[in-house]
FIDREN-56205 format. One record per residue (C-alpha): residue in three letters; x, y, z. Coordinates in steps of 0.02 Angstrom, whole numbers, always signed. Each point is the difference from the previous one (the first is absolute). Layout:
<rec fiza="Ala" u="X" v="Y" w="Z"/>
...
% end
This chain:
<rec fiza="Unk" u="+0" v="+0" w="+0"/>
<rec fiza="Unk" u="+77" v="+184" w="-36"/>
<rec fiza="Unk" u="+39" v="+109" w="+134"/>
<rec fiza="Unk" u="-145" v="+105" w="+58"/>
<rec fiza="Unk" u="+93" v="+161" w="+35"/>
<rec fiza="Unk" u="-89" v="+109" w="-139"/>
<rec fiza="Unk" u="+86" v="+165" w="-38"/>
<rec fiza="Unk" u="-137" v="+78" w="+54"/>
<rec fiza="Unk" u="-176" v="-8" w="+88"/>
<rec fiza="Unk" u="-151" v="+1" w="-120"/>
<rec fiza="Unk" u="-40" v="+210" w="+64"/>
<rec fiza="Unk" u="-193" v="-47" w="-76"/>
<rec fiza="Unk" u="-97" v="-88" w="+136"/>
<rec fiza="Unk" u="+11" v="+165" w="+129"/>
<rec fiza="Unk" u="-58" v="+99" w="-142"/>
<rec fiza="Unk" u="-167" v="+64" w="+11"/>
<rec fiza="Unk" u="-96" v="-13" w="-161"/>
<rec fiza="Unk" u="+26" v="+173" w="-50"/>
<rec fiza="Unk" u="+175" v="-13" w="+24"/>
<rec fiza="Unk" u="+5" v="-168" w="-109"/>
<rec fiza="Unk" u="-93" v="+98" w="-146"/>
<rec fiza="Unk" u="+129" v="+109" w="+1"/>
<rec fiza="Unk" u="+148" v="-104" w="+19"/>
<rec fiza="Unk" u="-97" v="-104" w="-143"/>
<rec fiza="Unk" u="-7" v="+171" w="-79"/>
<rec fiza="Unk" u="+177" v="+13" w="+3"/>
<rec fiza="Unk" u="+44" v="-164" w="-66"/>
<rec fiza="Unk" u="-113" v="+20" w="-163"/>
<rec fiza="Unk" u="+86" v="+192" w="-17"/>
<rec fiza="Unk" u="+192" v="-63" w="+8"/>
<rec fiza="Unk" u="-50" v="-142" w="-119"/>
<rec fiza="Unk" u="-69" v="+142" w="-143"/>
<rec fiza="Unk" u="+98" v="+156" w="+52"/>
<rec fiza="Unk" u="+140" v="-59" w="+77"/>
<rec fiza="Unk" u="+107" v="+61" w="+164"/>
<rec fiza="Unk" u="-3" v="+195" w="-66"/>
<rec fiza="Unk" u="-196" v="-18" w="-3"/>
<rec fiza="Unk" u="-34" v="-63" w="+154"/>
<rec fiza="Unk" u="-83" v="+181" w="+63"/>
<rec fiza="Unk" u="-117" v="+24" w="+138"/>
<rec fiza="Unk" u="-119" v="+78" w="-130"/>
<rec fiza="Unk" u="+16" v="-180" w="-138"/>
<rec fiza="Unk" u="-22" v="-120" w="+140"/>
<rec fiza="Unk" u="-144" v="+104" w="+80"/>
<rec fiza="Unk" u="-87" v="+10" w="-154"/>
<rec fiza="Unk" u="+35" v="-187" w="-19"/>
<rec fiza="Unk" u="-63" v="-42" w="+155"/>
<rec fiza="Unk" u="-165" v="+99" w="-16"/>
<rec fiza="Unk" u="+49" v="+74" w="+162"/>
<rec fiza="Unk" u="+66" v="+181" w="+81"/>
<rec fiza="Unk" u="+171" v="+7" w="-11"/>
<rec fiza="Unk" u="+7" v="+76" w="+196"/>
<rec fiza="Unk" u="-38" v="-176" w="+35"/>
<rec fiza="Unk" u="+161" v="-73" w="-57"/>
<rec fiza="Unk" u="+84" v="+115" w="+108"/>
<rec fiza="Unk" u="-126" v="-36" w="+133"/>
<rec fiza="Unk" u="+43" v="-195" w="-12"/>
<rec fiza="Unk" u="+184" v="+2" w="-55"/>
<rec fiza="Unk" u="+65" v="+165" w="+65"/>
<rec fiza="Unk" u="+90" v="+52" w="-152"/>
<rec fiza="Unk" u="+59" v="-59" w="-175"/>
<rec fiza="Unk" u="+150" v="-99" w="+60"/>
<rec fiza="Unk" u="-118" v="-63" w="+155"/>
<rec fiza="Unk" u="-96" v="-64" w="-167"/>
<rec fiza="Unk" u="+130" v="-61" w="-110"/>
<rec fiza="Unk" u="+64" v="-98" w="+136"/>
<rec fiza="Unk" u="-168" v="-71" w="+40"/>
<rec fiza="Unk" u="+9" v="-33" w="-209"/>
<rec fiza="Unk" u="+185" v="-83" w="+19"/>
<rec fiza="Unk" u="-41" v="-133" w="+125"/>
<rec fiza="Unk" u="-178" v="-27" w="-87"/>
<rec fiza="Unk" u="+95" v="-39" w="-142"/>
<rec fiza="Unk" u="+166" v="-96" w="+79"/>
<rec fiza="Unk" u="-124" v="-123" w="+92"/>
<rec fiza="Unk" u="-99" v="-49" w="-161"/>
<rec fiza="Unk" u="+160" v="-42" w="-80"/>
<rec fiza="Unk" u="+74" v="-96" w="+120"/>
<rec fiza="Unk" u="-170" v="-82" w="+67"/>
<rec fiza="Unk" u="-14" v="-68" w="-195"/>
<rec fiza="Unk" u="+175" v="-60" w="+2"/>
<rec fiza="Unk" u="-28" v="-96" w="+163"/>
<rec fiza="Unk" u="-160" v="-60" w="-70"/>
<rec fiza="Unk" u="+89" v="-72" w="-177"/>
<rec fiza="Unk" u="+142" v="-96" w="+91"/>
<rec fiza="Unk" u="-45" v="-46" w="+160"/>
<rec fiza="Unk" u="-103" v="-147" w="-58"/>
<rec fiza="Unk" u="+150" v="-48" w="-107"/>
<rec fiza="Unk" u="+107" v="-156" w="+40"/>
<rec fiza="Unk" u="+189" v="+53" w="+22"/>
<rec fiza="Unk" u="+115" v="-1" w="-138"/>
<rec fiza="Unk" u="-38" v="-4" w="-187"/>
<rec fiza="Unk" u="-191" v="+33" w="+14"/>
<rec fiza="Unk" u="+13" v="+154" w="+133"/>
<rec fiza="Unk" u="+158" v="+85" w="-115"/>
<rec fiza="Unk" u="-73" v="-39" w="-170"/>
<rec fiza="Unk" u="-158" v="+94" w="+83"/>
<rec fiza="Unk" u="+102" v="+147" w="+44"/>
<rec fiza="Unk" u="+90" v="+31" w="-168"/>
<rec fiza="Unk" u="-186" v="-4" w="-98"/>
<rec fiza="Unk" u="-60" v="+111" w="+114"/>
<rec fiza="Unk" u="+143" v="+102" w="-19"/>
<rec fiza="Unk" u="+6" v="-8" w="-182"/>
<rec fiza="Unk" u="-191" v="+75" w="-4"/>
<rec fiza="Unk" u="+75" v="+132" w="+104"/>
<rec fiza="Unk" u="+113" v="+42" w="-133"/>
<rec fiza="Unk" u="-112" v="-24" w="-145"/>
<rec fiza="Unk" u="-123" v="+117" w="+82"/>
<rec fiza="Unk" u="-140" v="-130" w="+14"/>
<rec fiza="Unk" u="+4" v="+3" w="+188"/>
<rec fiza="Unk" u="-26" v="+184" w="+72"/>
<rec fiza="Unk" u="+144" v="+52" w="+78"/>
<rec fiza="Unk" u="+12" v="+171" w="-66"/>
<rec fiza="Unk" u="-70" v="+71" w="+162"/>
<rec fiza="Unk" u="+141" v="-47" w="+96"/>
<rec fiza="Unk" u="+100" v="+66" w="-128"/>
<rec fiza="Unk" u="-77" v="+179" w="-14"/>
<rec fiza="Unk" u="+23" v="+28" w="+176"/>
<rec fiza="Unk" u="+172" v="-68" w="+18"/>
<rec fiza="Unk" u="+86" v="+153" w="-31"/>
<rec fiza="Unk" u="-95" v="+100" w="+117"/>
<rec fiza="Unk" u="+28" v="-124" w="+140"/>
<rec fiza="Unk" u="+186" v="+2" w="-25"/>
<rec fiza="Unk" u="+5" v="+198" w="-8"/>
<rec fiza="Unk" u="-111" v="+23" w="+177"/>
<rec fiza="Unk" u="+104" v="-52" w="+146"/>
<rec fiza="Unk" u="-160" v="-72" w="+61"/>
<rec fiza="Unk" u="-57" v="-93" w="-100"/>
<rec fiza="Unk" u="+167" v="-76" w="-46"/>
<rec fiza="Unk" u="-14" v="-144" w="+159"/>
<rec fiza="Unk" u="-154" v="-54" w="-97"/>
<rec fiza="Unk" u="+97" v="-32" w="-169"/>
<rec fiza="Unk" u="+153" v="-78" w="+113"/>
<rec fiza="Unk" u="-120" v="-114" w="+98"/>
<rec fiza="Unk" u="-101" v="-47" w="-179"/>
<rec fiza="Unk" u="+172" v="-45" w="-79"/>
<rec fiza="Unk" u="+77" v="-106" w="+135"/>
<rec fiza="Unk" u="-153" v="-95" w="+18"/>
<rec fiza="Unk" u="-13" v="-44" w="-189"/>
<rec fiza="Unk" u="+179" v="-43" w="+3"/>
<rec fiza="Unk" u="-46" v="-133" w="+130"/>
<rec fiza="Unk" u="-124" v="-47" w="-113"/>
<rec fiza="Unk" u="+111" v="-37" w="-141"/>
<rec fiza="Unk" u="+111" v="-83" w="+90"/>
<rec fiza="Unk" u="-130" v="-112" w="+115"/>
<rec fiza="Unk" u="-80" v="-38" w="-176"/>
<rec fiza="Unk" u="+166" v="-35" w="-106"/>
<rec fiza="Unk" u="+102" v="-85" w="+125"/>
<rec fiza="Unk" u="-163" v="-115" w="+75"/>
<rec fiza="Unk" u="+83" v="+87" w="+196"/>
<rec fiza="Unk" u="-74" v="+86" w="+110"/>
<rec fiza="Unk" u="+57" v="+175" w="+15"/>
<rec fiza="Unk" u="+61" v="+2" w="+149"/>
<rec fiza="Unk" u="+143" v="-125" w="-41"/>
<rec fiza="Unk" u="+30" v="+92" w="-169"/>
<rec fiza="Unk" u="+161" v="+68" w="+52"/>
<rec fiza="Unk" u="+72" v="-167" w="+16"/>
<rec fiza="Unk" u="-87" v="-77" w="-130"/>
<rec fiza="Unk" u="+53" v="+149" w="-145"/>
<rec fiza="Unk" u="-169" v="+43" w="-26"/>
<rec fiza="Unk" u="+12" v="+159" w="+39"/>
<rec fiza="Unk" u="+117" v="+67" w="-142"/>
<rec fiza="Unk" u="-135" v="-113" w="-99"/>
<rec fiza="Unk" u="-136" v="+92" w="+73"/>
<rec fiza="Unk" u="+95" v="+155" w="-33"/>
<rec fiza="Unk" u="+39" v="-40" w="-196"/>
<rec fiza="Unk" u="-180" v="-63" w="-26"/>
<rec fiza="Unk" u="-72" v="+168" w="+48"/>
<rec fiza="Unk" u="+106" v="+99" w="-81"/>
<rec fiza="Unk" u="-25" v="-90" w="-164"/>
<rec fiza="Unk" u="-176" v="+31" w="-11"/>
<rec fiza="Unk" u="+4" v="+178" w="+71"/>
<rec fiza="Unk" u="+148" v="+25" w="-146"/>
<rec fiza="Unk" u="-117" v="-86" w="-121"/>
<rec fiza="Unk" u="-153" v="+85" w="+54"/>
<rec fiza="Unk" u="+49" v="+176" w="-14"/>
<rec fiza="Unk" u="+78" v="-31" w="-183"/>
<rec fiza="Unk" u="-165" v="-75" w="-55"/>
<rec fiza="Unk" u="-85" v="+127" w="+57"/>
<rec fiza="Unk" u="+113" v="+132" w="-78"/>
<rec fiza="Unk" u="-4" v="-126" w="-172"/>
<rec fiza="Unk" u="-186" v="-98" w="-8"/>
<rec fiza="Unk" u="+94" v="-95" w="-167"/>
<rec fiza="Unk" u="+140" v="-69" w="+116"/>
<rec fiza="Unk" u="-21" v="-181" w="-8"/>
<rec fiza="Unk" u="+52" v="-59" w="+186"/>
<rec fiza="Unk" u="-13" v="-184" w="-18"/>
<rec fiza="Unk" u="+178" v="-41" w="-63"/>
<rec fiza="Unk" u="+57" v="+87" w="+167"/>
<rec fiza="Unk" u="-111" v="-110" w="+102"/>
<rec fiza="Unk" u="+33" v="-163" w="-105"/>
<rec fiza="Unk" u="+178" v="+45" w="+48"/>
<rec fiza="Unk" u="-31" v="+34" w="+177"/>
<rec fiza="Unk" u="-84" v="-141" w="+31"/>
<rec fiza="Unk" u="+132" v="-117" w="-60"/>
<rec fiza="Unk" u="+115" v="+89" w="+109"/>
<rec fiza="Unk" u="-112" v="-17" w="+145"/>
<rec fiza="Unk" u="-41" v="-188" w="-35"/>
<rec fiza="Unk" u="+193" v="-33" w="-11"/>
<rec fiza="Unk" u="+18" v="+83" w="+166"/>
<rec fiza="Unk" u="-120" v="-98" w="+73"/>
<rec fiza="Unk" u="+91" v="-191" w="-54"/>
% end
């Protein structure tokens, strides 16, 4: 079973519901106007609501786009968890990984969220833990899926620079896809597999 130490607490359930319109709001404003139109005024308007009430339930915009990081950390990682849990050690749990990771990179899984508000997390000294924390789980993840360990023997094990090389594949491979939609991943991943499957013997 993977570790349960999520990166971050799901901030929904202590919502009330006007605050999860909003945050709900938010999400469906980053996703068509990206980090630079996430205004008061958009995600108001969004919401059907005032926009004093977003300061009323999150204090302030970065009270809100923090609210708006963890919403979205803990969806990623909760459908992560989800996908390889279940999985047997080994070939099945890794092979799982690397498609999901390839979808990532192709763009067929929606990961562009994270990936708008990366920037702005590692620019604000406070919201820079979150990033950290998001990173070092995933790496854990990697390596706890790749390696068929449990993360916190990873260090001995190697499966941490594993863990470390996985994510920075994909997060390498994402971000040129995204810059070039015709950039055909799949020779990367056909690669990286083999590489990981060779590790693995």
């Amino acid at each position: 079973m993977i570790h349960t130490d999520m990166p971050v607490t799901d901030p929904t359930p202590n919502l009330a519901p006007t605050a999860r319109r909003i945050l709900d709001a938010a999400i469906r404003v980053l996703d068509e106007h990206g980090f630079t139109g996430l205004t008061f005024e958009r995600i108001a308007r969004e919401a059907g609501e005032n926009g004093a009430l977003i300061r009323y339930h999150f204090g302030s915009k970065a009270g809100l786009v923090s609210a708006l990081i963890d919403t979205v950390i803990y969806a990623e990682a909760t459908e992560l968890m989800a996908l390889l849990s279940p999985l047997q050690p080994g070939r099945e749990r890794r092979d799982a990984l690397l498609r999901h990771q390839q979808q990532v990179a192709d763009g067929r899984v929606a990961f562009t969220r994270f990936y708008e508000l990366v920037p702005n997390m590692l620019r604000d000294p406070e919201l820079r833990p979150k990033l950290h924390d998001f990173l070092r789980w995933y790496r854990a993840l990697d390596g706890w899926a790749m390696a068929g360990e449990r993360p916190d023997r990873e260090q001995k094990s190697g499966a941490a620079p594993l863990g470390l090389l996985s994510v920075a594949m994909l997060n390498g491979l994402a971000l040129q896809a995204l810059a070039d939609p015709d950039l055909d991943v799949e020779p990367a991943f056909r690669l990286w597999k083999r590489l990981v499957g060779m590790r693995a013997k």
